[in-house]
C-alpha positions as CSV (number, residue, x, y, z in Angstrom):
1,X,4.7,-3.7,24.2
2,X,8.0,-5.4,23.4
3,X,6.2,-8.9,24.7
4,X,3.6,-8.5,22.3
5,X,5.9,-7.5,19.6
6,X,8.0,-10.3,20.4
7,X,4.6,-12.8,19.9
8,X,4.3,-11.2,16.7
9,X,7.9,-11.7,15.2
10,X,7.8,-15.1,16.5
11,X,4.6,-15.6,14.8
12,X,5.7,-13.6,11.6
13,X,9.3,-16.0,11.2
14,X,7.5,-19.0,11.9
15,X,5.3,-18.6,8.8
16,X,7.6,-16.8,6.6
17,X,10.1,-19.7,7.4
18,X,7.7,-22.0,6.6
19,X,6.7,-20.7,3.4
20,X,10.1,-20.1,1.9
21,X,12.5,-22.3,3.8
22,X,16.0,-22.8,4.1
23,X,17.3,-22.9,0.5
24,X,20.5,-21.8,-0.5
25,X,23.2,-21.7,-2.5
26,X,26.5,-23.4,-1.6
27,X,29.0,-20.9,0.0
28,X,29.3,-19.7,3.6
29,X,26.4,-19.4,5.7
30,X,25.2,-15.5,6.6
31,X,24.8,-14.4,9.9
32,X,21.5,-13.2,8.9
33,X,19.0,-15.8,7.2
34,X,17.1,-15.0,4.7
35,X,13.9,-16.1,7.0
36,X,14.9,-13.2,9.5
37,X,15.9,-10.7,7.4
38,X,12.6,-11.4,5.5
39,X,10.8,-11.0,9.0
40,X,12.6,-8.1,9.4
41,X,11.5,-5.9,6.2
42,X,7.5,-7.2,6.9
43,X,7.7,-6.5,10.6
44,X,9.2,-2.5,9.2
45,X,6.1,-2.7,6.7
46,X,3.6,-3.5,9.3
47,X,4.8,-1.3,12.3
48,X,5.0,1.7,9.7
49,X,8.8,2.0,10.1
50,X,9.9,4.1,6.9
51,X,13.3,5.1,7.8
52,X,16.0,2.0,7.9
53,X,18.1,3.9,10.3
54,X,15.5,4.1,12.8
55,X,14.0,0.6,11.8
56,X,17.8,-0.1,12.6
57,X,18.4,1.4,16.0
58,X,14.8,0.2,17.1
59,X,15.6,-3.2,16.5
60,X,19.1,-3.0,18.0
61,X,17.7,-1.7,21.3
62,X,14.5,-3.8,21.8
63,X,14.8,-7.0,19.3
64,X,18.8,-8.0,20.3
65,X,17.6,-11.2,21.6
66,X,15.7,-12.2,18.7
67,X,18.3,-11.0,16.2
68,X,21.6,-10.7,17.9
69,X,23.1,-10.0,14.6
70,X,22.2,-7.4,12.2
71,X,24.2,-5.6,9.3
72,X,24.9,-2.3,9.3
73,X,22.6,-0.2,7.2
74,X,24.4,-0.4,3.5
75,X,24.5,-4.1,4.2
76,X,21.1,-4.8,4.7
77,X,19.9,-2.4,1.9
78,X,22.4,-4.4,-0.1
79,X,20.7,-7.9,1.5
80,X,16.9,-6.7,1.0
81,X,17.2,-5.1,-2.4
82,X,18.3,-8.8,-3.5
83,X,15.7,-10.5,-1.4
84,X,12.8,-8.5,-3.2
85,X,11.4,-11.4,-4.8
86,X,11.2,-13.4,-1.6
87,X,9.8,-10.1,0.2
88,X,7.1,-10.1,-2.4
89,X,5.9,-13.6,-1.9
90,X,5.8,-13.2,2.0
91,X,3.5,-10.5,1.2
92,X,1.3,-11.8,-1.1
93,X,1.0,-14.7,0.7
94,X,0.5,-12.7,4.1
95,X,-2.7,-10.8,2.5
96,X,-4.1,-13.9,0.9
């Protein structure tokens, strides 16, 4: 299972890196791009994860080499509430 989910999220970043890039604003760098944490949410959508504790601790124990950094749970609340727009996009563009 985790190889195949591992083909997906390659799969799934690739594209969503493609389609919205690397753009930023000036400042210091996250540990977590936008790209991934992107990947993240539509890869929580997809596998019908619903709780972001569990999303959480699922990706911590299976996914660490793909992300080995992830914020803690108000953090990436914080981090995907202000990525909505970018989320929405991926999405659209995903079912297109």
């Amino acid at each position: 299972m985790t190889t195949d989910l591992n083909t997906l999220l390659t799969a799934l970043y690739v594209k969503i890196d493609d389609e919205i890039g690397g753009a930023r604003c000036t400042g210091r760098p996250p540990l977590l791009s936008d790209p991934e944490l992107v990947c993240l949410a539509v890869a929580q959508a997809l596998l019908g994860h619903r709780s972001e504790a569990r999303w959480l601790r699922f990706v911590t124990r299976h996914l660490t080499g793909m992300f080995p950094y992830l914020p803690q749970r108000p953090g990436y609340n914080k981090r995907l509430r202000s990525a909505l727009p970018l989320i929405k996009r991926v999405i659209r563009m995903l079912a297109a």
